[in-house]
C-alpha positions, 0 to 999 in steps of 0.5 A, spaced: 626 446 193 619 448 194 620 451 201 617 459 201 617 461 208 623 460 214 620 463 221 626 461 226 624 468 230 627 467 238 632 462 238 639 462 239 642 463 231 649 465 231 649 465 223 643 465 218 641 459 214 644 458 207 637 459 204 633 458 197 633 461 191 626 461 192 624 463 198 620 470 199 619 470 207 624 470 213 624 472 220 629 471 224 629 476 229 631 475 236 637 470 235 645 473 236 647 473 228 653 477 227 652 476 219 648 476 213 653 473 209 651 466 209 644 467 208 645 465 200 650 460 197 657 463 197 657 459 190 652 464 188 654 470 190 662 469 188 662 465 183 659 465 175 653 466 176 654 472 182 652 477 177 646 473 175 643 471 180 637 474 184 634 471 190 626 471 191 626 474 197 620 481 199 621 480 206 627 480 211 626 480 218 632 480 223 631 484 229 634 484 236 641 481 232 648 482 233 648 485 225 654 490 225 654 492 218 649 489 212 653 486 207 654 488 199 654 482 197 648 480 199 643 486 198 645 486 191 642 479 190 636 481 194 632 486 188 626 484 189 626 485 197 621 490 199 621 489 207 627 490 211 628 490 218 634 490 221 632 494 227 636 494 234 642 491 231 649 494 232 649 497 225 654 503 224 654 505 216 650 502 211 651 500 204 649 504 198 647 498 193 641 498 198 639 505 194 638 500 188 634 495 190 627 496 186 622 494 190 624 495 197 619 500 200 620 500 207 627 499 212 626 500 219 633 502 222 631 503 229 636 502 236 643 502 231 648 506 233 649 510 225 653 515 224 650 519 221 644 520 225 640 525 223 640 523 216 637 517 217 631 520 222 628 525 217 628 521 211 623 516 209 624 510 205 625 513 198 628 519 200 634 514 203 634 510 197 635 516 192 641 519 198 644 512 199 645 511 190 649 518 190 653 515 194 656 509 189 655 506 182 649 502 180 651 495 180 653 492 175 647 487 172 639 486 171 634 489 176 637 495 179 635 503 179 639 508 175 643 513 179 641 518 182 646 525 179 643 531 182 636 530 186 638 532 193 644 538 191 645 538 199 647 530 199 655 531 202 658 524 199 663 521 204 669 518 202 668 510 207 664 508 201 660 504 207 656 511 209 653 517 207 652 524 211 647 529 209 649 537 211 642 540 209 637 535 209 629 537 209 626 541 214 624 537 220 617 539 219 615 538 213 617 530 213 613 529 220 608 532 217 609 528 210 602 524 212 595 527 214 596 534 214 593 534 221 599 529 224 606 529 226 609 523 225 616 522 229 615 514 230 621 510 228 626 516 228 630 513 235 629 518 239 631 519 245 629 527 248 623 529 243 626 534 237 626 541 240 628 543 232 621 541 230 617 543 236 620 550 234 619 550 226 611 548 229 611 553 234 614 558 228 607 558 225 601 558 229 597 556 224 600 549 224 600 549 231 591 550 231 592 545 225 595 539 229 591 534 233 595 527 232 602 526 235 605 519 234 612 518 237 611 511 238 617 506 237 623 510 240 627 510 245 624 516 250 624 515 257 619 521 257 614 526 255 616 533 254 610 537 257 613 543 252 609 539 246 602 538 249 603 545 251 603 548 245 599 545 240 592 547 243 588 542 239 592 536 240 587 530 241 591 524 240 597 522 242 601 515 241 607 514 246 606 507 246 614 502 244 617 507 248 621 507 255 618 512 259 619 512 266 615 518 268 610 522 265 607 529 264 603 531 270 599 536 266 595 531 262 590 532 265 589 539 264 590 538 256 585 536 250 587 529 249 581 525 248 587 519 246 592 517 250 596 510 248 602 508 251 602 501 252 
């Protein structure tokens, strides 16, 4: 009953822990769960008190799972969740009830197979959310956010109620650039090979290009370094490349103005 806090990161789980009303905090990373569906009572979330029960949980933490979906049931509980990691998982599609969740400020979602990849890479937190509840009713009950009608024109609505596309989402630029002026952040967008399109939107305006001195590519899946991005942004003095899986680096920093340079 007063239990606020499970840590059970890095053990050999299979399924979650039927936890509390009351707990705030969870981890559960590094374990072989295939489901979120036992986290709360199953009485709880199918029987009478399903449409007003409401978990206290503000952080999640399941990461390096087996997760293959985010089940419904569960997120519609979770309304005061504001921190949700489900990052290298096996996640294809994702539930649009997560567009609802008030609080929620942050999902990483990197190294899952989404469909829709693109969609996910260039959208922040908020951006998704308003994209996942074009997707589908407001939940019925307390707690949830309004829907959205018309924010994004170009939101393309998929038939699998599971998943969302976007045909024309924002330019690649101006969402790396969404912090600092002076920063392109790509960090967490599952990359593999660096964005060619977005080196291109840089390079298009060459007073952008003088203006960029930080580059975070950190978190991502990139095995190394296109030498084309420290080529051509002539001012760059920091780079961050660290998460990643490089094999080879660039042999032409050494001629570059970096004065930063972390890849651990």
């Amino acid at each position: 009953e007063h239990l606020v806090h499970i840590e059970l990161s890095n053990n050999q789980l299979v399924q979650t822990p039927c936890i509390g009303p009351k707990v705030a905090r969870v981890g559960l990373s590094s374990n072989s769960i295939f489901s979120l569906k036992g986290l709360f009572p199953k009485w709880l979330l199918l029987g009478e008190e399903s449409a007003s029960f409401r978990s206290k949980l503000v952080d999640l933490r399941i990461n390096r799972n087996k997760l293959s979906n985010i089940d419904m049931d569960v997120v519609l509980a979770m309304t005061k969740l504001k921190f949700l990691d489900v990052s290298e998982n096996d996640i294809s599609t994702l539930p649009y009830a997560l567009g609802y969740l008030p609080e929620l400020q942050r999902i990483c979602l990197t190294g899952n197979p989404l469909r829709t990849m693109r969609s996910t890479l260039t959208m922040e937190t908020e951006t998704l959310k308003k994209s996942l509840r074009r997707k589908g009713p407001r939940p019925e009950g307390d707690g949830y956010l309004d829907q959205e009608v018309d924010d994004w024109q170009d939101a393309s609505v998929s038939n699998d109620t599971n998943q969302f596309s976007i045909a024309n989402g924002p330019p690649l630029l101006s969402t790396a650039r969404s912090g600092a002026s002076d920063t392109v952040n790509i960090s967490e967008w599952n990359l593999d090979v660096l964005p060619t399109a977005l080196l291109q939107e840089i390079t298009e305006n060459g007073q952008i290009s003088r203006t960029i001195s930080k580059l975070d590519m950190r978190n991502n899946i990139l095995k190394e370094i296109d030498g084309e991005w420290i080529l051509k942004l002539p001012n760059l003095s920091s780079l961050d490349a660290g998460k990643n899986k490089l094999t080879s680096i660039f042999q032409g920093l050494g001629r570059s103005r970096l004065r930063t340079l972390i890849l651990d």
